[in-house]
Each structure stands twice: as C-alpha cells, then as structure tokens.
N, C-alpha and C positions, 0 to 999 in steps of 0.2 A: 241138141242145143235149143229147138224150137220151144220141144216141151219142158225145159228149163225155167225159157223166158215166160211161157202158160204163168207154169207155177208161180212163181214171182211177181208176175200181175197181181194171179187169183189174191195171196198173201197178204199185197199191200191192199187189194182192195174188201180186203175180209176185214182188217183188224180195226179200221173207224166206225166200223156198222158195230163190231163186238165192243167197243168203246161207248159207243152211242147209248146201246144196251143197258151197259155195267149201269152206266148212269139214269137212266130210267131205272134200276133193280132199286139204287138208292132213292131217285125220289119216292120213288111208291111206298119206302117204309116212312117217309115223312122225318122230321126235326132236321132238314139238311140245310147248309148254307149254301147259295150260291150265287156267284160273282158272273156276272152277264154286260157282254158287251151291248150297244146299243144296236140296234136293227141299222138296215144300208142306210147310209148319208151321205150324197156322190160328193168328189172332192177330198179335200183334208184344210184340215185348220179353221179358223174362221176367218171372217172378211176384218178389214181394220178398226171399221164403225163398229164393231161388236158391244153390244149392250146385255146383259145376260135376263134382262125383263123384256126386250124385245125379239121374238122370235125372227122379225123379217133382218134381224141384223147378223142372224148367225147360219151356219151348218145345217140344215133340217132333212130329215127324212124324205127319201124319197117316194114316189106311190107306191112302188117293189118295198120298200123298208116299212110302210104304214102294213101292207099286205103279210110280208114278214112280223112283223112285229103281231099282228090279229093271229097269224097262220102256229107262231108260239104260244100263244094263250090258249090257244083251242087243242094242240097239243099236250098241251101242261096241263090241261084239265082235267085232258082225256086218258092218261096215262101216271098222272101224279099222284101221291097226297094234297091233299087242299094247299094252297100257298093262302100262309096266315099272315105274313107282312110282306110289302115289297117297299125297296128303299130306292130312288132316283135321286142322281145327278139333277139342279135346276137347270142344265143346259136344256134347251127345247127338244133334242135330238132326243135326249134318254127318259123326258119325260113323257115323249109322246109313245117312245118304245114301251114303257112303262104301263100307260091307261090304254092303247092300243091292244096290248097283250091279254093285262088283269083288271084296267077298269078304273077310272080314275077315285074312285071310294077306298080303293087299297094302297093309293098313290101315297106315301110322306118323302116328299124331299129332304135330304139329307147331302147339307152343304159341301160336307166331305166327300163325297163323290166326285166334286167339281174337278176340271181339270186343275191342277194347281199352279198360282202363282210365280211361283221359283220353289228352289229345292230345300228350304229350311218351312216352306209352306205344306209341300211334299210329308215332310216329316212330320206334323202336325195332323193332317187327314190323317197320313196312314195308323198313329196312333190311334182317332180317332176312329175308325171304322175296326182296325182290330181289335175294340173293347167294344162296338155294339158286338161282332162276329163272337168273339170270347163270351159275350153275356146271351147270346140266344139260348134258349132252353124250349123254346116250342115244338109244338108236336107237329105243324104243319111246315113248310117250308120256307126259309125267307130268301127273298131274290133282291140282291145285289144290284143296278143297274149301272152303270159307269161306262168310264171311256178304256181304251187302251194303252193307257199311261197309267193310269189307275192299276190295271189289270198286270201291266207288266211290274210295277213297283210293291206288286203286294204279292204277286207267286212267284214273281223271274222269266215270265213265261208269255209268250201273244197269246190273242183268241181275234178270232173273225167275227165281222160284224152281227151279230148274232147270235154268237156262239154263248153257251154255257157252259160254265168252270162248276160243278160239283169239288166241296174244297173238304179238304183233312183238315182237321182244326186240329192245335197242339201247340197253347199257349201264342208268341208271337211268328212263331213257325206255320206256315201254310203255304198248300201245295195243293195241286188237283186230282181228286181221287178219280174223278172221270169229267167227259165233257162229252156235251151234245151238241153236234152241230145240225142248224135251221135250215141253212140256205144250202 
C-alpha cells in the first residue's frame, strides 16, 4: 500500500514539470501565442476609488510579483525564441508584469485585455483579442498579458498568477497546448 502511495506522488509530481517542458519545446520553435496571467498581486479586486490612470488607486504587484515578473523574462529569454510583441492589459498590475519581464520598449497596451465592464463588454474584448491571436503570423513569440477573467473566458480554464497558457489556435476555438508555471 506504501509503495502505491510512492508512486502516485511520484506521478502527480512528474507530470507539471513534463508540462512545463512541452511548453518550453514550443516556445523555442517560436510564432506561439500566449495568454499570461499577471505576476502576484496580494488581494483580489480593486479598491472603490479605482481610476485605471492611477496606479495608487488599484491592485499592484507585489515585490515577490515585481521579482516574479523579472524572474519570467530572464527565463523567457533564456529558453525561448525571441518574443516579438507583447500585449498588456492598462491595469497597472499587468503592465508592470509586462516591462518587468520584457521591458517597457516591447510594452503596447491593448485595451481589451482589460478586465471587462459587464458581459456584452466581455463579448467585445474577446472578439477583439481573438482576431489580433487569429492574425499573428510572426516568428517570434507574442505574450498575452491579462487578468483571470480574461483567461478563463477565452480557454474555459484558470491559470495562477504567473502562469503561462501556451494556446492551440483554431479559428475562434482556443485551448492550451501547454503551460508554464513561474512561481
């Protein structure tokens, strides 16, 4: 029975490292999309005052998430294809994840990203980001940066703060062909 439960450790703790992997195999060939949560941000939501041009009115990164966010880019560097564009939410949280990682020269914000308004706003980003993802054709890699809301309304699926969604592209159908988790 002991060495049952061994195995069955070993197992589950084998197969996110072989995940983690797959997803490194893809970025290294380059032209991949992916959809990236923002680095740690202690809490949830934002406060009331929320102003999206003021950072002190929102959710921001923690020094663990500033740390994570640098610890991804130096990663990504060090194991990827070049990342040719990266796309951030104007929230301060994912843009700091964003120039922290790749650098603020590779930053364009891209308003659809943002958390959304209500659910007929919803439908409008996600239109809107599944026709930049439909239209990439580069050879480098483009990263995503968003929130959780985002991420579950465009795969069906979480990701942790951090985490990277390597995505299957296939018209308005999209899924995760792999993911890397940071932290």
């Amino acid at each position: 029975m002991f060495r049952l439960l061994v195995v069955i450790i070993l197992l589950f703790s084998v197969f996110p490292a072989q995940a983690t992997e797959a997803g490194w195999a893809l970025l290294r060939n380059g032209g991949q999309v992916v959809l990236m949560r923002h680095a740690i941000a202690p809490g949830s939501g934002d406060p009331a005052n929320f102003d999206i041009e003021n950072c002190g009115t929102q959710r921001n990164l923690s020094e663990r998430g500033r740390l994570q966010a640098r610890r991804i880019g130096a990663l990504v560097d060090a194991r990827a294809a070049p990342v040719e564009k990266v796309l951030a939410s104007r929230y301060c949280r994912t843009r700091d994840t964003a120039t922290q990682a790749f650098g603020s020269d590779m930053v364009e914000l891209f308003p659809a990203l943002d958390l959304p308004a209500d659910d007929s706003a919803m439908e409008q980003q996600k239109a809107e980001i599944l026709a930049r993802i439909n239209d990439y054709t580069g050879s480098g890699n483009l990263f995503l940066i968003t929130h959780l809301e985002i991420i579950e309304a465009l795969i069906g699926a979480s990701a942790r703060e951090g985490e990277a969604i390597i995505l299957s592209r296939g018209g308005d159908n999209l899924h995760a062909a792999a993911r890397i988790k940071f932290n």
